[in-house]
C-alpha positions as CSV (number, residue, x, y, z in Angstrom):
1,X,75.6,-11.5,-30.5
2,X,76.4,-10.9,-26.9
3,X,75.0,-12.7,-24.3
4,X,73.0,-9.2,-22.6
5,X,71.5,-9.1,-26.0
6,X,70.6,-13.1,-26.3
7,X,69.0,-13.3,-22.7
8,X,65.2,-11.1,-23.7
9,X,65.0,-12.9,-26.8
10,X,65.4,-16.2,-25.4
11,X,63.0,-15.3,-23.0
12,X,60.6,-14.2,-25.4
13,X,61.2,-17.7,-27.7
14,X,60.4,-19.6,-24.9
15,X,57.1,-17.6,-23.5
16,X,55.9,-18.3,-26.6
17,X,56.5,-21.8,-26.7
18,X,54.2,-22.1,-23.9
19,X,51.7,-20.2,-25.4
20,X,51.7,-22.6,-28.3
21,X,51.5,-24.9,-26.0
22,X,49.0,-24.0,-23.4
23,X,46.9,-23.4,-27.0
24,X,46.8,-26.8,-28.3
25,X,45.3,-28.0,-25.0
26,X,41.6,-29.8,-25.5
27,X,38.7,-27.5,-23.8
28,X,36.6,-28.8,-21.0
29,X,33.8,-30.9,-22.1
30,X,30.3,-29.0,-21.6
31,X,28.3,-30.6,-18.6
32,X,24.7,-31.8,-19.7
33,X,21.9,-33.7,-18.1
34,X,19.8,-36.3,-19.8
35,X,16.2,-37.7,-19.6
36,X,15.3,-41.1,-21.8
37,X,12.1,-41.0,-23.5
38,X,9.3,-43.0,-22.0
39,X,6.0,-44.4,-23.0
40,X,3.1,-43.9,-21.4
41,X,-0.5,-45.4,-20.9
42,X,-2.1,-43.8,-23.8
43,X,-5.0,-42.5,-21.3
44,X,-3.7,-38.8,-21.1
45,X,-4.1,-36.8,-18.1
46,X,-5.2,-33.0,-18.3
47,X,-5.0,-30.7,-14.9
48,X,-7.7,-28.1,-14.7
49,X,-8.0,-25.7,-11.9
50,X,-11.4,-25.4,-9.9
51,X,-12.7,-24.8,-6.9
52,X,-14.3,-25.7,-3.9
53,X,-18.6,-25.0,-4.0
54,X,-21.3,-25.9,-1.6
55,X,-23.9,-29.1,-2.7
56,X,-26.3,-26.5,-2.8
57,X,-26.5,-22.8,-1.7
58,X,-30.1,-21.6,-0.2
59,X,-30.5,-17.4,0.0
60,X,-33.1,-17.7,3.1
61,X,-35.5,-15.0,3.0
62,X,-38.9,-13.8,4.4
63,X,-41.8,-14.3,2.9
64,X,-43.3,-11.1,4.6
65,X,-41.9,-7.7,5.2
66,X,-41.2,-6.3,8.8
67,X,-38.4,-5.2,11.3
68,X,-36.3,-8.1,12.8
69,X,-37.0,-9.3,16.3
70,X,-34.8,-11.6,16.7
71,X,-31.8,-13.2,15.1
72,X,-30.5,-16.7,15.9
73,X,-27.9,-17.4,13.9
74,X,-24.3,-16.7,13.2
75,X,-21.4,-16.6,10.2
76,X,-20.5,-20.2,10.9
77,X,-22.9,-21.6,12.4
78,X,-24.2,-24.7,11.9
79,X,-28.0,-25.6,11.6
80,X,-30.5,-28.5,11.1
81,X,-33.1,-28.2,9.5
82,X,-36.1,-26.9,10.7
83,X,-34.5,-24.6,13.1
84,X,-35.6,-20.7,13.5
85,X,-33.0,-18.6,11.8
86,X,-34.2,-15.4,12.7
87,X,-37.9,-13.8,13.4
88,X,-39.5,-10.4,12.4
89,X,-42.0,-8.4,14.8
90,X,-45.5,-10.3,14.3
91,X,-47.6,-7.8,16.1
92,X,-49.4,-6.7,12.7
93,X,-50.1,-9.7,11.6
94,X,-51.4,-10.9,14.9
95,X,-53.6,-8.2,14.4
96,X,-54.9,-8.8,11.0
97,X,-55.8,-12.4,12.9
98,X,-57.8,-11.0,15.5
99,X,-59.3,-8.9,12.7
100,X,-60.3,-11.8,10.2
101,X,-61.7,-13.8,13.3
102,X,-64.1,-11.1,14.0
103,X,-65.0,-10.8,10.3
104,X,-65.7,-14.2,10.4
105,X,-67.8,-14.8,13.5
106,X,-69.8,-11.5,11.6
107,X,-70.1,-13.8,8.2
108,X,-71.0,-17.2,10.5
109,X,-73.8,-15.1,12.6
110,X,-74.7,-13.6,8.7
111,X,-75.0,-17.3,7.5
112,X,-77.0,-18.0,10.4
113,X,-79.7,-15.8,9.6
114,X,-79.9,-16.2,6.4
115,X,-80.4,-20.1,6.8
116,X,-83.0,-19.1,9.3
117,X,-84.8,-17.0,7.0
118,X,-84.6,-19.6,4.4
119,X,-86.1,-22.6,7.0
120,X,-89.1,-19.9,7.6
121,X,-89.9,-19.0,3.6
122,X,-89.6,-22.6,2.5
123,X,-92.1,-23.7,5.0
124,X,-93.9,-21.1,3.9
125,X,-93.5,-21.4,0.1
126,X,-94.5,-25.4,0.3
127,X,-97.9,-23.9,2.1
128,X,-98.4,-21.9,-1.0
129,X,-97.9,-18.6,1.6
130,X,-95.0,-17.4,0.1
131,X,-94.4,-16.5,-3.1
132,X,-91.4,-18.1,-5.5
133,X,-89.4,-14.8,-6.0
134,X,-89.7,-14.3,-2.2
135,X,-88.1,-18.4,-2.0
136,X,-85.6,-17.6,-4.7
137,X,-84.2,-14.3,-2.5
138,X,-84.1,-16.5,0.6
139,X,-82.1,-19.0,-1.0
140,X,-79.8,-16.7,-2.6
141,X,-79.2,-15.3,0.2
142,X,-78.3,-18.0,2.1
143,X,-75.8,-19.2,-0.7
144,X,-74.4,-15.3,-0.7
145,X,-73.8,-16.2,3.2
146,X,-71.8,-19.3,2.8
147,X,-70.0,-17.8,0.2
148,X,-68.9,-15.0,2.6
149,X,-68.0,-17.3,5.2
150,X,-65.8,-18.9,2.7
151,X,-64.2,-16.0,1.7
152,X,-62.9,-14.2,5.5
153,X,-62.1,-18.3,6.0
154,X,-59.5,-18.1,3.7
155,X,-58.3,-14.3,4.4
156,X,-57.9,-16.0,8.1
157,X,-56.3,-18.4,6.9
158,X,-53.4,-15.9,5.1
159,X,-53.4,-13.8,8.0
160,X,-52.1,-17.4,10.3
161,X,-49.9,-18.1,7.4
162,X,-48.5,-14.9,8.0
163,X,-47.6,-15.1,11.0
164,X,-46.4,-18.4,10.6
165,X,-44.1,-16.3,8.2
166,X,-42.5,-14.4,10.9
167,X,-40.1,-16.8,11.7
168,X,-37.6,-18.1,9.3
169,X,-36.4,-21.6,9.3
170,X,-33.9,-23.4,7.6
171,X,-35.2,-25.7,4.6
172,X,-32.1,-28.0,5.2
173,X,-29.4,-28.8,7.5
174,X,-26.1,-26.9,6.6
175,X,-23.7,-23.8,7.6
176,X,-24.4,-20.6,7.8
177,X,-21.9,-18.7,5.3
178,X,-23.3,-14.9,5.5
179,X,-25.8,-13.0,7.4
180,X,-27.2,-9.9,5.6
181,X,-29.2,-8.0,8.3
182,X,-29.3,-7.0,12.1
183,X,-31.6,-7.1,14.5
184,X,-34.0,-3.9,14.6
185,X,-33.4,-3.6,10.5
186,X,-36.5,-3.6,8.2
187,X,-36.4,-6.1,5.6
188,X,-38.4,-6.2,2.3
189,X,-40.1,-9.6,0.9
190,X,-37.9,-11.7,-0.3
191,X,-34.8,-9.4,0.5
192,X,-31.8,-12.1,1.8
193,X,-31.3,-12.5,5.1
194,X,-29.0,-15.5,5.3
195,X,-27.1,-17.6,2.9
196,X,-27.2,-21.4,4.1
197,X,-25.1,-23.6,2.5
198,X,-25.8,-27.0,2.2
199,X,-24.3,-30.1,5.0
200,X,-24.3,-32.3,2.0
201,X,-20.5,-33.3,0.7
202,X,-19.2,-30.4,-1.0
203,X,-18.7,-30.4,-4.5
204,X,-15.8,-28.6,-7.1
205,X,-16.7,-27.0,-10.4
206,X,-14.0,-27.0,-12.8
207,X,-14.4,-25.5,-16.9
208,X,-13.4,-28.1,-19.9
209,X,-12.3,-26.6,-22.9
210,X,-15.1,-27.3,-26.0
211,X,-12.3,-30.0,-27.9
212,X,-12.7,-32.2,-24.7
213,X,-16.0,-31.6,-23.0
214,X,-17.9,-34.6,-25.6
215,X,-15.6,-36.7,-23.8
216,X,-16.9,-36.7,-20.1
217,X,-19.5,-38.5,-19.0
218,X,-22.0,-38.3,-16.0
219,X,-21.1,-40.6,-13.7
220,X,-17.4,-40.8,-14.5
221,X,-15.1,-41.2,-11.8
222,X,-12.4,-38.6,-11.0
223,X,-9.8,-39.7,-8.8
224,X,-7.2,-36.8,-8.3
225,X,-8.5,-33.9,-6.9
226,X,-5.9,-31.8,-4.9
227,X,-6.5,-28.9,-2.9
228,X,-4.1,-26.3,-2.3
229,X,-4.8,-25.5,1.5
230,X,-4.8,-29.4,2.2
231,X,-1.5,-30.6,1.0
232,X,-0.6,-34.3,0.9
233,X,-4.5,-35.4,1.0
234,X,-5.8,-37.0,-2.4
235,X,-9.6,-36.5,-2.8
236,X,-11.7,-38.6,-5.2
237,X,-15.2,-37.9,-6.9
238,X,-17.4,-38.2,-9.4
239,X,-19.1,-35.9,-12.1
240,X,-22.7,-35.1,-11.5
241,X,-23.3,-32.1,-13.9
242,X,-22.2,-31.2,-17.2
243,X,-23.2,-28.0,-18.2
244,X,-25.0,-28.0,-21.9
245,X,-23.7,-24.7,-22.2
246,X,-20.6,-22.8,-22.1
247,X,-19.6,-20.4,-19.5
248,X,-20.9,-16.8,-20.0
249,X,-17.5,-14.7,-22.1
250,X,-15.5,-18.2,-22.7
251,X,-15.1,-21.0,-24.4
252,X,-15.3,-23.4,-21.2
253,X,-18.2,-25.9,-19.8
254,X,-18.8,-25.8,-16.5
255,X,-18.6,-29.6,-14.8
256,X,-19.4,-30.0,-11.5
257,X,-17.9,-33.0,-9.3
258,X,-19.7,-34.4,-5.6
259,X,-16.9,-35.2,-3.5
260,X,-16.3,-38.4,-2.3
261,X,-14.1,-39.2,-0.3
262,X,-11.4,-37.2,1.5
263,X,-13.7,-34.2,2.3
264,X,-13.4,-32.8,6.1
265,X,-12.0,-29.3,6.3
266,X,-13.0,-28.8,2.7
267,X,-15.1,-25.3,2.6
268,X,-16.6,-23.6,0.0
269,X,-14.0,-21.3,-2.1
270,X,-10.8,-23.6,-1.6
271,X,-8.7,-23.8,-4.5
272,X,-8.2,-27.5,-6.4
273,X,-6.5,-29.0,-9.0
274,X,-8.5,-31.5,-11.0
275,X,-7.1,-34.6,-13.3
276,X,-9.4,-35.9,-15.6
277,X,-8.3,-38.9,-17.8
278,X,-9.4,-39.2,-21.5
279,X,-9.1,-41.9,-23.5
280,X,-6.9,-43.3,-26.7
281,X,-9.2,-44.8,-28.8
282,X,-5.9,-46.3,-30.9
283,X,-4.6,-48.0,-27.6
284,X,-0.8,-46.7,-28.7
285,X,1.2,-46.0,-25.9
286,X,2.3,-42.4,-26.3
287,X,6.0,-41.6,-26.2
288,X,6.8,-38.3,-23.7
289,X,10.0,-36.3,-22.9
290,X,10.0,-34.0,-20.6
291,X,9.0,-30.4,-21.9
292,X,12.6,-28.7,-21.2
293,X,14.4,-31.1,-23.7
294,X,12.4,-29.8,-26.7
295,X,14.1,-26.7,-28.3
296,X,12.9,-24.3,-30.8
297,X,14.2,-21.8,-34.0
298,X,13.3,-20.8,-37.2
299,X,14.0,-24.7,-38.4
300,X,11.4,-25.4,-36.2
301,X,11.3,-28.0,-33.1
302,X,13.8,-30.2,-32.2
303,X,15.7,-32.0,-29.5
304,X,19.5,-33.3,-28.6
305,X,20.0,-37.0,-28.6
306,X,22.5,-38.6,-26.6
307,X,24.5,-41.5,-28.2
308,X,27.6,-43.0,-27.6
309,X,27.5,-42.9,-23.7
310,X,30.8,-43.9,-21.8
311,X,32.9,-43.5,-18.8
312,X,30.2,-39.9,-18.2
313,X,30.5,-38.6,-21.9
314,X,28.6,-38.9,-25.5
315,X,28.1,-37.2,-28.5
316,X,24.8,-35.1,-29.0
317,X,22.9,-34.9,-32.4
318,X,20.1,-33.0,-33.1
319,X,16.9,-33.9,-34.6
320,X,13.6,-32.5,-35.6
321,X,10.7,-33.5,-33.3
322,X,7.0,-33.1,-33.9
323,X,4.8,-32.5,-30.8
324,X,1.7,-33.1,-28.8
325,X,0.2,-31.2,-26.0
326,X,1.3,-31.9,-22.1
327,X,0.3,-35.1,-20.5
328,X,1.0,-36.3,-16.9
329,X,3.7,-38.4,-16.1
330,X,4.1,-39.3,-12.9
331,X,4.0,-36.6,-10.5
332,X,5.3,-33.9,-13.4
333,X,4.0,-33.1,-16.7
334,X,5.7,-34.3,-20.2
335,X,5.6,-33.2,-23.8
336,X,4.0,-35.7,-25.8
337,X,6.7,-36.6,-28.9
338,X,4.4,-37.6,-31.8
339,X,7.4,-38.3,-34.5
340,X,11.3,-37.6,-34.3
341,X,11.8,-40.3,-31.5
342,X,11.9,-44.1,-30.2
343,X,11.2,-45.4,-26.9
344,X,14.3,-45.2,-24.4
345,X,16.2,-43.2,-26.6
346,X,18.4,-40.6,-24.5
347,X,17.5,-36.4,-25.0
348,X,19.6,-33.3,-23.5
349,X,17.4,-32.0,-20.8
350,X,19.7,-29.0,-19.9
351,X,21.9,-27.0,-21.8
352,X,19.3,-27.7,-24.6
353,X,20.4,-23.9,-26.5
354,X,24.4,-24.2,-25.8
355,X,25.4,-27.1,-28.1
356,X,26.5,-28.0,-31.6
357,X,25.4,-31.3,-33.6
358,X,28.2,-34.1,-33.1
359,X,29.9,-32.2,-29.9
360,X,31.1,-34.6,-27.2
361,X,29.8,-33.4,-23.8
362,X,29.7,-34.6,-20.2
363,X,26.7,-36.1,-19.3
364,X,24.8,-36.7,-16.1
365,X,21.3,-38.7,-15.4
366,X,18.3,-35.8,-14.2
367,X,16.8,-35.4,-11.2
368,X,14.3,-37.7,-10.1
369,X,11.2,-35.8,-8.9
């Protein structure tokens, strides 16, 4: 062989070499992160979402019909109580006044008379000058007086009320959260005119599912309350109404909380996060990972343990897991771990869908949040 021959395939022997070489070469280790599992008090924690309400919400209205005079209040306002809200035109009513204290000084001079007529007949009667059906129409007469007397007293008297009606004041001190009419409108009896809403601490109302509703308790403190347009500020409170019933289309009970502490700037409508806690009756502490490290296929659930951790690498196993619901840990939530798992035992909580059991892997501590 010449040498111009022996040159390509030496070339060709020795690329492939390398190949060979560059072949045999271990792959990189796959980069995981890793949680261990903790225990937690077995009080779990459960987040419902709620919102903001008013103590109590009054729909003002007038007790008489009429046009609006005058109107004293604005969205936002506040008021005590006792103060005029707004006032319709009292002109008619004024007048049916005037007109029931004519009919009565008519009924009074009627009474008058008839008494009169009675003193004369019964003087006469007891003289033997009169005779008994003559007494008997005098008296009944007199008695027909006073009860006509009676009567236009008490049609004055609903003609004052009336008027007294006119004017609408607020039953409680509080802040005015809509106005329904303007001045010069006609408004019907018992039409709203303004809805007040109560200066009393504001409240939330949050829905419990039915499995956990027997578990509250009037009177129960709730300490977390967290409102989305007030970040940072904890609010505390305590439940003052459970409702018997569920919520009309839903499985949910109404529970309504009175605010505590924490409450300026709170208004009616503002979003909030409640935590109730409910107890363990065992007293086990309840062992949690958090949810990303549990995996799922047709084998069912299951998550990576770490073993073997040195110099930033171990070997991951897997193993079945059986589950709970989420609890609160901390400031996150967890996935309660019910069987599969010890306390401080190490779990994959990324790359959970990427790995084979017994593969060595490079392994980093998770984030702290």
């Amino acid at each position: 062989m010449n040498l111009r021959a022996a040159l390509p395939l030496a070339v060709a022997l020795a690329a492939g070499c390398q190949e060979e070489v560059a072949d045999l070469s271990p792959p990189p280790l796959r980069p995981v992160r890793y949680s261990s599992v903790e225990a937690v008090d077995p009080a779990r924690a459960r987040i419902f979402a709620g919102a903001a309400t008013a103590a109590s919400e009054s729909r003002l209205s007038f007790k008489v019909s009429g046009t609006i005079l005058e109107l004293a209040v604005e969205v936002g306002d506040t008021v005590e109580r006792g103060q005029a809200i707004a006032r319709i035109d009292p002109v008619e009513y004024q007048l049916s006044v005037e007109r029931s204290q004519a009919a009565l000084a008519d009924s009074e001079a009627r009474l008058r008379n008839a008494e009169a007529t009675y003193r004369r007949v019964q003087a006469l009667f007891e003289r033997d000058n009169m005779s008994q059906n003559d007494y008997d129409a005098a008296r009944a007469a007199v008695q027909s007086a006073r009860a006509g007397v009676r009567s236009v007293q008490k049609q004055l008297e609903q003609a004052r009320l009336k008027v007294e009606h006119c004017t609408l004041e607020a039953p409680v001190a509080g802040h005015v959260a809509s106005v329904n009419v303007e001045v010069s409108e006609n408004v019907q009896t018992g039409s709203p005119v303004v809805i007040l809403n109560s200066a009393a601490a504001p409240e939330v109302v949050v829905g419990i599912p039915e499995l956990l509703i027997g578990e509250l308790r009037r009177g129960a403190r709730v300490e977390h309350i967290v409102f989305t347009a007030l970040p940072g500020r904890n609010v505390s409170g305590v439940v003052r109404e459970i409702s018997p019933v569920a919520a009309a289309g839903t499985t949910t009970y109404p529970v309504r909380i009175s605010l505590t502490s924490g409450i300026d700037g709170i208004r009616p409508g503002m979003a909030a996060e409640v935590e109730f806690r409910f107890g363990d009756s065992t007293g086990r502490k309840r062992l949690v990972v958090p949810p990303q490290a549990v995996g799922e296929d047709r084998r069912g659930r299951f998550v990576w343990v770490v073993s073997g951790l040195a110099e930033g690498e171990a070997t991951v196993s897997r193993r079945a897991v059986e589950t709970g619901g989420l609890v609160s840990s901390g400031r996150s939530s967890a996935i309660e771990v019910t069987a599969g798992l010890q306390e401080g035992e190490l779990v994959v909580t990324a790359g959970v869908s990427s790995l084979d059991d017994g593969q060595r892997v490079r392994v980093r501590p998770a984030d702290r949040s």
